[in-house]
C-alpha positions in Angstrom: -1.4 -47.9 -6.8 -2.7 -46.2 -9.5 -2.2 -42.7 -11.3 -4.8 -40.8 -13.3 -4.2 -38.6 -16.0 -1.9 -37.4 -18.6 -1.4 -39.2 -21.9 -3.4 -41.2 -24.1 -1.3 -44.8 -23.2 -2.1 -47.2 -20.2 0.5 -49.0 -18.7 0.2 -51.8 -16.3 3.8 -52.4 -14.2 4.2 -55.7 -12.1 7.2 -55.6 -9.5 7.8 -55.0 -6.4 9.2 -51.2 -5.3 12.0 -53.2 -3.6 12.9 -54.2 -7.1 14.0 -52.9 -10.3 10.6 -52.3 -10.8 10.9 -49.2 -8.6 13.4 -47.4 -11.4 10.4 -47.9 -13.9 7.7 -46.2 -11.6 10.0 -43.5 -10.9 10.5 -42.9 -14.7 6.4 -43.1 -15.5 6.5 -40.5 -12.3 9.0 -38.4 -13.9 7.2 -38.7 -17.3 3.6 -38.1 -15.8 2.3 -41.0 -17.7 -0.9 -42.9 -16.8 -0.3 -45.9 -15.3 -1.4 -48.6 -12.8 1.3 -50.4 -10.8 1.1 -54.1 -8.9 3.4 -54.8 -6.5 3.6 -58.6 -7.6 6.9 -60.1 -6.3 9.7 -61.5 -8.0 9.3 -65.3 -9.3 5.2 -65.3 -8.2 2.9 -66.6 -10.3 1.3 -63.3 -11.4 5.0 -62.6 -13.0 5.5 -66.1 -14.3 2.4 -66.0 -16.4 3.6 -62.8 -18.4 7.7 -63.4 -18.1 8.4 -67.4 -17.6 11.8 -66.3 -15.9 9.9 -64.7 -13.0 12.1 -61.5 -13.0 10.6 -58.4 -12.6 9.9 -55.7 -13.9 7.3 -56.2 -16.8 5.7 -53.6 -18.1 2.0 -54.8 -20.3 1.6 -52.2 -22.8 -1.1 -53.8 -24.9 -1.3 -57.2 -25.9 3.2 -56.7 -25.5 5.0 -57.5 -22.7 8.9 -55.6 -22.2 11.2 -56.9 -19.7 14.5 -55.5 -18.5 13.9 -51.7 -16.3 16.6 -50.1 -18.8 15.2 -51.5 -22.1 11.3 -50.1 -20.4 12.7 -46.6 -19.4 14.8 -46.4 -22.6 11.2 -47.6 -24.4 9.1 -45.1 -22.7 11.8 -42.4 -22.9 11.9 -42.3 -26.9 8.1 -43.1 -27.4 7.3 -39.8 -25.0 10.3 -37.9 -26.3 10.8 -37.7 -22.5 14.3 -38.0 -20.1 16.3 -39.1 -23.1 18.3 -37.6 -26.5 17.2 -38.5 -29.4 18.3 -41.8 -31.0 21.3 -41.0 -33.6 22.7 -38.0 -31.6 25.5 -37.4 -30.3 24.7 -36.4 -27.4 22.3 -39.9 -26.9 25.7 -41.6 -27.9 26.9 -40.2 -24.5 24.2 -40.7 -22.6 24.0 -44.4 -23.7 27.5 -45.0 -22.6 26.4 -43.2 -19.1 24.0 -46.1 -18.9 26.0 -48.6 -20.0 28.6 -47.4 -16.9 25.8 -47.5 -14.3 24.9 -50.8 -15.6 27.9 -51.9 -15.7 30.2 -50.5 -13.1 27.7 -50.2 -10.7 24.5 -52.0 -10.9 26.7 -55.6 -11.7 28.9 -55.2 -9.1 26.0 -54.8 -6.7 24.1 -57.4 -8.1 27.2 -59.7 -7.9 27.5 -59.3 -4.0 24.0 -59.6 -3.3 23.9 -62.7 -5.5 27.0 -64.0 -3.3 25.4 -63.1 0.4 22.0 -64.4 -0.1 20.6 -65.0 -3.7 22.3 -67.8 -4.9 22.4 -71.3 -2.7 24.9 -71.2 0.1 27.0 -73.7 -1.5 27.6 -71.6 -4.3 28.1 -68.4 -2.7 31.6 -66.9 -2.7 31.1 -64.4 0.3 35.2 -64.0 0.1 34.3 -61.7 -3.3 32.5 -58.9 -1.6 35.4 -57.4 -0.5 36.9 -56.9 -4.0 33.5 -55.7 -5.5 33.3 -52.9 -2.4 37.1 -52.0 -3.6 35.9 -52.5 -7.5 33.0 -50.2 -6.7 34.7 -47.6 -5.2 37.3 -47.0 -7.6 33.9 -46.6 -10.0 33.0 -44.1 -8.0 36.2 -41.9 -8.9 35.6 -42.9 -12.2 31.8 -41.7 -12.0 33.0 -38.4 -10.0 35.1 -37.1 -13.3 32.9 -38.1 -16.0 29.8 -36.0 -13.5 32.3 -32.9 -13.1 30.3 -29.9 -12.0 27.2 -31.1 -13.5 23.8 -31.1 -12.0 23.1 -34.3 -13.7 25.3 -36.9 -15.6 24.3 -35.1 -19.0 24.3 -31.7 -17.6 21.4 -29.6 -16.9 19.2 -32.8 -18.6 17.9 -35.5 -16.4 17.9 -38.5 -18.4 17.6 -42.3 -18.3 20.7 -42.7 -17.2 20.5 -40.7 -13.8 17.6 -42.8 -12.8 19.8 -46.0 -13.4 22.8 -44.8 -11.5 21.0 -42.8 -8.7 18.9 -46.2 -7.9 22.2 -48.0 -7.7 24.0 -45.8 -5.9 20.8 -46.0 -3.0 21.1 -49.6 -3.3 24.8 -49.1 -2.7 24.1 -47.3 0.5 21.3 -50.0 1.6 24.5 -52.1 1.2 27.0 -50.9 2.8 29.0 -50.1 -0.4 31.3 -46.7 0.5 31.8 -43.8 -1.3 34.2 -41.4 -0.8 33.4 -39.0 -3.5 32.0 -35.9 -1.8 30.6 -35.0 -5.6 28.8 -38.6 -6.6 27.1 -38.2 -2.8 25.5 -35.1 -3.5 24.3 -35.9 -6.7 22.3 -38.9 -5.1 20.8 -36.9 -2.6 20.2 -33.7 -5.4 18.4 -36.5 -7.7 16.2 -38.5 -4.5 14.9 -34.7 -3.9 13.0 -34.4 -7.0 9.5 -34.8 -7.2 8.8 -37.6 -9.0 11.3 -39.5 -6.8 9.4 -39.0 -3.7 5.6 -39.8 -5.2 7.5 -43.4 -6.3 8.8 -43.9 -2.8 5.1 -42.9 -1.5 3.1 -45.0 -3.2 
């Protein structure tokens, strides 16, 4: 896929939309950047030659090559003065610790079970601990259903860095079969998939 236009910077993402990845493409989406994406899976050899780990994303801006889809959004966030506070604010100060929570809470519990059903080899797998990470997880979600209150977004009326990284963990959640029973977390998944920038991601 590729996208014309916007800003001056060109930015090549490798990943897989399956992947992590897909939270970066969203975010170039969001930010109307110029950009040209390659679907390159996980561990491949096209990954391998920029990140010797294999994990995806990477994003190649220039000769540089960023790793990790929250240090990249953060990255692109401040450098375009785009979905983000400014650094030394307190308001950034919150919305750091927002993303830390998704990270954190949600993201690393998910991770954990998947790692436990079918990442990690079978003789290593605890399959026993997903049923404490869906009770973990939920108990998040009441914890995530306060903090969002009647906000349209985690920071209010601002759609930031952190909604992209707890809205793609909550889908993942769903895709997983990881309940939640707060009405008010639910419909601030399916208020944040409904934006535009969301859906050109998941079209391309």
């Amino acid at each position: 896929a590729f996208l014309k236009n916007r800003e001056s910077e060109m930015y090549k993402l490798l990943g897989s939309k399956k992947s992590r990845a897909f939270r970066v493409l969203w975010a170039l989406e969001e930010m109307g950047l110029e950009y040209e994406h390659i679907g390159a899976a996980a561990r491949s050899d096209e990954v391998r030659a920029y990140n010797a780990s294999g994990k995806v994303p990477v994003l190649l801006v220039g000769d540089h090559v960023l790793t990790d889809s929250v240090a990249i959004i953060q990255f692109l966030a401040d450098k375009h003065g785009k979905l983000t506070f400014p650094a030394g604010s307190i308001e950034r100060a919150r919305q750091d610790g927002l993303t830390q929570f998704a990270c954190d809470e949600m993201d690393g519990t998910l991770w954990t079970a998947a790692r436990n059903s079918f990442i990690l080899p079978e003789e290593r797998r605890v399959p026993a601990i997903k049923d404490t990470l869906k009770w973990e997880y939920a108990r998040s979600m009441k914890t995530l259903a306060d903090r969002l209150g009647d906000n349209t977004y985690l920071m209010g009326d601002t759609f930031t860095v952190a909604d992209i990284i707890a809205t793609h963990s909550g889908t993942w959640a769903r895709n997983a079969g990881f309940a939640c029973d707060e009405q008010s977390v639910s419909d601030y998944i399916d208020r944040v998939i409904a934006r535009p920038a969301y859906i050109r991601a998941q079209a391309l």
